[in-house]
N, C-alpha and C positions, 0 to 999 in steps of 0.2 A: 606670786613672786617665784622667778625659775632660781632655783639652786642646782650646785654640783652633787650631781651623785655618790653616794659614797662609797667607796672602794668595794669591790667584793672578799668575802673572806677571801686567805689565801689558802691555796688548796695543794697537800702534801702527799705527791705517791710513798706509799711505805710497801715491803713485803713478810710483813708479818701482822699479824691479826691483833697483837693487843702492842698500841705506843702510851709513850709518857708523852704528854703535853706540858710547858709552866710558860707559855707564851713568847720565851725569846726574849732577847734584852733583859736588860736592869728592871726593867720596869713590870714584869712578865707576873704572872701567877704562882699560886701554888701548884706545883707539880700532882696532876692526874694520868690516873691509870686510864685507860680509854679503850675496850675491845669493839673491832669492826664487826658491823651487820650487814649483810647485803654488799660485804665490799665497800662501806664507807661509815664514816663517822664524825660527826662536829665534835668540835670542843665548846661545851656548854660555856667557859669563861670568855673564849677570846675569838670566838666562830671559827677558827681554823679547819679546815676540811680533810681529814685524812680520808683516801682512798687507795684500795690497793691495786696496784702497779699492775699493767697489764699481762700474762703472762706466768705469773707469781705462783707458784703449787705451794701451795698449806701443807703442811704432813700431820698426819692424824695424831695425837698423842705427843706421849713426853718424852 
């Protein structure tokens, strides 16, 4: 039996290395701290894909 596929996570350029996630809307999660590896990162609750932005410099330290 063919079904629709189901959407792809959506995927969020950011330029810093650690976001909060809590899914958006009303209906959304609890809010996670999430730091990037390799330039990306899902959100374990709600597949959200953060990746960071092309171009983006990190600076070392605090």
């Amino acid at each position: 039996m063919a079904g629709t596929a189901p959407e792809p996570p959506e995927t969020i350029e950011v330029t810093e290395m650690t976001v909060a996630c809590d899914g958006g809307g009303a209906l959304g999660h609890p809010r996670v701290f999430l730091t990037l590896v390799d330039g990306k990162v899902e959100c374990g609750y709600c597949d959200r894909m953060y990746v960071l932005k092309p171009g983006t410099k990190i600076s070392g330290g605090h």
